[in-house]
Rosetta silent file (secondary structure, phi, psi, omega in degrees, C-alpha in Angstrom):
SEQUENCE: XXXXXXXXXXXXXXXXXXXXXXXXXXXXXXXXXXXXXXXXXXXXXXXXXXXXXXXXXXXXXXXXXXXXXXXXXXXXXXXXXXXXXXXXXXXXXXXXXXXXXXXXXXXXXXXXXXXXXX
SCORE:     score description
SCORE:     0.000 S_00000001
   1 L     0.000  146.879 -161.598   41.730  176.219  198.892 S_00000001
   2 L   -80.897  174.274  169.072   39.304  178.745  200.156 S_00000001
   3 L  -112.610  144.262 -140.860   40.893  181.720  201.539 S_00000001
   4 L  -103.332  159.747  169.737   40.066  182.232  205.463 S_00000001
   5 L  -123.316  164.718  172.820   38.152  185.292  205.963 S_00000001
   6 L   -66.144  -61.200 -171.449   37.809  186.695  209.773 S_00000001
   7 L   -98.854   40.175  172.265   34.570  187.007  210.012 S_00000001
   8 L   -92.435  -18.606  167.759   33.261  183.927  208.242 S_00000001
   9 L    84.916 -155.373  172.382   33.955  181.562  211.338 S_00000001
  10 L   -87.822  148.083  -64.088   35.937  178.847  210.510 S_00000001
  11 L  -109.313  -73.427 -161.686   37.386  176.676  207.472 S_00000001
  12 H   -55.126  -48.279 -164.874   34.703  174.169  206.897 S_00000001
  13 H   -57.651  -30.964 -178.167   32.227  176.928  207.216 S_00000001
  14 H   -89.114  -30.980 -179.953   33.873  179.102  204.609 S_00000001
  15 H   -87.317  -63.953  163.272   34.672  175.796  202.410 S_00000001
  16 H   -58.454  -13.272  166.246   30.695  175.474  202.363 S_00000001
  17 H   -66.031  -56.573  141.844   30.124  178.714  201.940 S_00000001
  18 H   -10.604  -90.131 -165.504   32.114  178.410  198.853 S_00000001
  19 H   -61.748   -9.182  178.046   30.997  175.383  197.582 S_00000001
  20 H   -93.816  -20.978  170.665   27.183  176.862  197.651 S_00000001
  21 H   -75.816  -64.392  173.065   28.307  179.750  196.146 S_00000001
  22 H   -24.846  -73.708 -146.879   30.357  177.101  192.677 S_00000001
  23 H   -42.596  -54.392 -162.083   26.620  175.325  193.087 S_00000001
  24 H   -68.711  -26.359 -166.234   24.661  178.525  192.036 S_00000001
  25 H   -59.414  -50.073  155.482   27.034  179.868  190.172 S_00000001
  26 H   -24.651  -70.166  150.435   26.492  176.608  188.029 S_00000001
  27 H   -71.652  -16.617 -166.517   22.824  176.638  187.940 S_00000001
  28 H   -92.502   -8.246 -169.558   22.562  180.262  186.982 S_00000001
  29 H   -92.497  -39.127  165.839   25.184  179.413  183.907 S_00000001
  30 H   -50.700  -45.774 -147.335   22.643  176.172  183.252 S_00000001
  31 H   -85.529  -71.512  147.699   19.497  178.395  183.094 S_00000001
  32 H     7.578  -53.327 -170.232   21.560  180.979  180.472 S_00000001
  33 H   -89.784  -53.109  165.419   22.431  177.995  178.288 S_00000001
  34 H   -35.874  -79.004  155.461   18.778  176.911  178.634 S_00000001
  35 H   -14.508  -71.211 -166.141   17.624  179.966  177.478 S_00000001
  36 H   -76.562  -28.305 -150.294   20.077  180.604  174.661 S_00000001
  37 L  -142.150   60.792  177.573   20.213  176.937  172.955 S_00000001
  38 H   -50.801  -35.729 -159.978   16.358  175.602  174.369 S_00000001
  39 H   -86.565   -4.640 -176.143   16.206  173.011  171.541 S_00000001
  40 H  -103.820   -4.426 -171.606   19.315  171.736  172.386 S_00000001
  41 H   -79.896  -53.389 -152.808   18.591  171.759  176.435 S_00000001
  42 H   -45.746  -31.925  168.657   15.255  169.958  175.450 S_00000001
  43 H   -72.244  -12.858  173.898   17.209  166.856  173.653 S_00000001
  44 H   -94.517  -61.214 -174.007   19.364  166.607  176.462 S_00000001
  45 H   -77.325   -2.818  179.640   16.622  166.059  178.728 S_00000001
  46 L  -102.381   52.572 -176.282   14.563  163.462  176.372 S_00000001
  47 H  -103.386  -25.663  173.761   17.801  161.984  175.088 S_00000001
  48 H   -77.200  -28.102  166.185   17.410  158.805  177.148 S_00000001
  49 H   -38.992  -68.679 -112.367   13.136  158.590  176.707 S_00000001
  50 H  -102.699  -94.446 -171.965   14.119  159.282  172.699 S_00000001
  51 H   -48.547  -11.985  141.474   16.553  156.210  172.783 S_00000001
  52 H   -47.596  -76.782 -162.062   14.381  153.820  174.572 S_00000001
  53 H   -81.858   24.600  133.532   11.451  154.152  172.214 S_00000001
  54 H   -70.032  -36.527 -170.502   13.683  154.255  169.185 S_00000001
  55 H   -72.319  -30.704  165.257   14.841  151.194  170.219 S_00000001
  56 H   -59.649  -44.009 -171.752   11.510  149.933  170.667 S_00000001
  57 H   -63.295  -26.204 -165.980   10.368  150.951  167.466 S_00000001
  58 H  -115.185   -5.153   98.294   13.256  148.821  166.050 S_00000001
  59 H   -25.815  -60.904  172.636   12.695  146.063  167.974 S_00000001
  60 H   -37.193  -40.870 -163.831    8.629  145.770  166.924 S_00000001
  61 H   -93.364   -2.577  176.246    9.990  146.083  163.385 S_00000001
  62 H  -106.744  -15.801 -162.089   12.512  142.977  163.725 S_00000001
  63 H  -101.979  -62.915 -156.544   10.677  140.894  166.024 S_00000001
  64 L   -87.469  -68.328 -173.346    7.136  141.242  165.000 S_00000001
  65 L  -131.155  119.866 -162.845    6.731  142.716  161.623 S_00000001
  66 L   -75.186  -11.817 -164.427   10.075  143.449  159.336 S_00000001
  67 L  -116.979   27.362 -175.862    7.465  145.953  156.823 S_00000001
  68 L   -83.188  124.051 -164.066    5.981  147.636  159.788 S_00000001
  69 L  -155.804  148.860 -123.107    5.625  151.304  158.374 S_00000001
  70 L  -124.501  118.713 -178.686    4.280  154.524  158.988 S_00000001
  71 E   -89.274  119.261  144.431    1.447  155.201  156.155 S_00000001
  72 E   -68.203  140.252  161.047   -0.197  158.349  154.367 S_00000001
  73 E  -109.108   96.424  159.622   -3.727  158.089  153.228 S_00000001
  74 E   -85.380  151.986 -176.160   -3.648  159.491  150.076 S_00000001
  75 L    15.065   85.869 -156.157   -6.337  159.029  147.349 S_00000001
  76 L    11.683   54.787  172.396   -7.946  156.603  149.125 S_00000001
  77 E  -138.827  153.231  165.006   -5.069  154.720  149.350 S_00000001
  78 E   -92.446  112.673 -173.718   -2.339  153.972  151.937 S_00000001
  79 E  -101.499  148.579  147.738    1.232  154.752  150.868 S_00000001
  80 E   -30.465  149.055  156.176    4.109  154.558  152.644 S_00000001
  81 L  -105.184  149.765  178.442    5.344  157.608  154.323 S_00000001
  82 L   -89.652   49.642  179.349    8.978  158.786  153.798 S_00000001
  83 L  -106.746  163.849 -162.580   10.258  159.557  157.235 S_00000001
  84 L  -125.533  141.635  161.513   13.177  158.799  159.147 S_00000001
  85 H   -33.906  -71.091  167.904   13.181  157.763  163.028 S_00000001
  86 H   -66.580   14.134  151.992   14.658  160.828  163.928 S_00000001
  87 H   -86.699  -45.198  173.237   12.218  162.941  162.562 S_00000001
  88 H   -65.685  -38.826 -168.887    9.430  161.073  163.943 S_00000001
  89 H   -94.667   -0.572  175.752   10.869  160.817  167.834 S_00000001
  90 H   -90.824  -59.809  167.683   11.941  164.943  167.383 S_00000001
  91 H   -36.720  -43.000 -178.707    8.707  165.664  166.294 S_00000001
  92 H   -78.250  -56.148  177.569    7.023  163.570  169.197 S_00000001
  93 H   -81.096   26.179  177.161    9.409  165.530  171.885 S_00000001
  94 L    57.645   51.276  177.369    8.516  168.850  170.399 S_00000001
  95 L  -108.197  141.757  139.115   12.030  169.433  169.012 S_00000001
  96 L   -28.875   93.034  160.740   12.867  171.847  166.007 S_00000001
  97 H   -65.801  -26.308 -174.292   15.501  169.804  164.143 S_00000001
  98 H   -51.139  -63.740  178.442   16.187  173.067  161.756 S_00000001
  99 H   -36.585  -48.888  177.144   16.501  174.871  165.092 S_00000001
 100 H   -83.051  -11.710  147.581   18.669  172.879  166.679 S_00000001
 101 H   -33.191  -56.949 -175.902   21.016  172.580  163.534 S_00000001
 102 H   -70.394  -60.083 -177.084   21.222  176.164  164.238 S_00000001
 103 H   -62.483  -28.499  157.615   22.235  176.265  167.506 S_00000001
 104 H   -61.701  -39.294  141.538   24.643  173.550  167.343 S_00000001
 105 H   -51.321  -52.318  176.475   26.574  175.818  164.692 S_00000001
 106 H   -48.033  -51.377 -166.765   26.126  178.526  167.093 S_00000001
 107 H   -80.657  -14.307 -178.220   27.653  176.881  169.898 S_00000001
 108 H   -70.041  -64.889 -174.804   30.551  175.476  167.618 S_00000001
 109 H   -72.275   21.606  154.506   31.499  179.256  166.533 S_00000001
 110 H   -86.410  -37.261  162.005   31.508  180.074  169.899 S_00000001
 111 H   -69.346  -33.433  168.390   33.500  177.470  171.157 S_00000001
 112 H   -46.396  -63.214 -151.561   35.837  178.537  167.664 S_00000001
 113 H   -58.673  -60.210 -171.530   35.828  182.216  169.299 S_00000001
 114 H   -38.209  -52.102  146.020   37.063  181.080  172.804 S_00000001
 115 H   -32.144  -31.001  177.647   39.753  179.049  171.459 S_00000001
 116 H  -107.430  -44.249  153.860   41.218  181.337  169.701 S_00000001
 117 H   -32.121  -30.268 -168.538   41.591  184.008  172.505 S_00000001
 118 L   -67.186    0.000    0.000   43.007  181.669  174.510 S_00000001
């Protein structure tokens, strides 16, 4: 419950007043976490794109062709290439994976530190 102030008018007014104050409060803590851990905001916002066309890619390779595979052309030849689906759709959304390794440790000892103050 909000606390009334005088010259704030009345309760609802002060209860939105509030609640616009939580909202920014919110966003400015989002854009900080943006900031600090980008490769991990950026996977958060492709993480449903990034599962759609993996799943596509794995459909195409069960429906249509089970040896459908990503090639090098080496010595005039075509080889497989040795990549894994989540290299290929990180790569495609411009993600780091090293980076985001890292930050994901980062946010884990931080979440350690908090925890233990508590």
């Amino acid at each position: 419950m909000v606390e009334r102030h005088p010259d704030l008018g009345d309760p609802s007014t002060q209860e939105t007043l509030q609640a616009t104050l939580d909202k920014l409060k919110w966003e400015a803590e989002q854009r900080e976490h943006a900031e600090k851990y980008p490769m991990c905001t950026r996977l958060s916002r492709v993480k449903e794109e990034s599962q759609k066309l993996g799943e596509f890619i794995e459909w195409l390779q069960a429906e249509y062709n089970p040896h459908l595979t990503l090639c090098d052309y080496v010595d005039d030849e075509y080889l497989p290439a040795d990549i894994r689906m989540e290299v290929l759709l990180a790569a495609y959304f411009g993600i780091d994976l090293k980076k985001l390794e890292e930050e994901r440790r980062t946010m884990l000892k931080e979440l350690q530190r908090k925890a233990e103050t508590k």
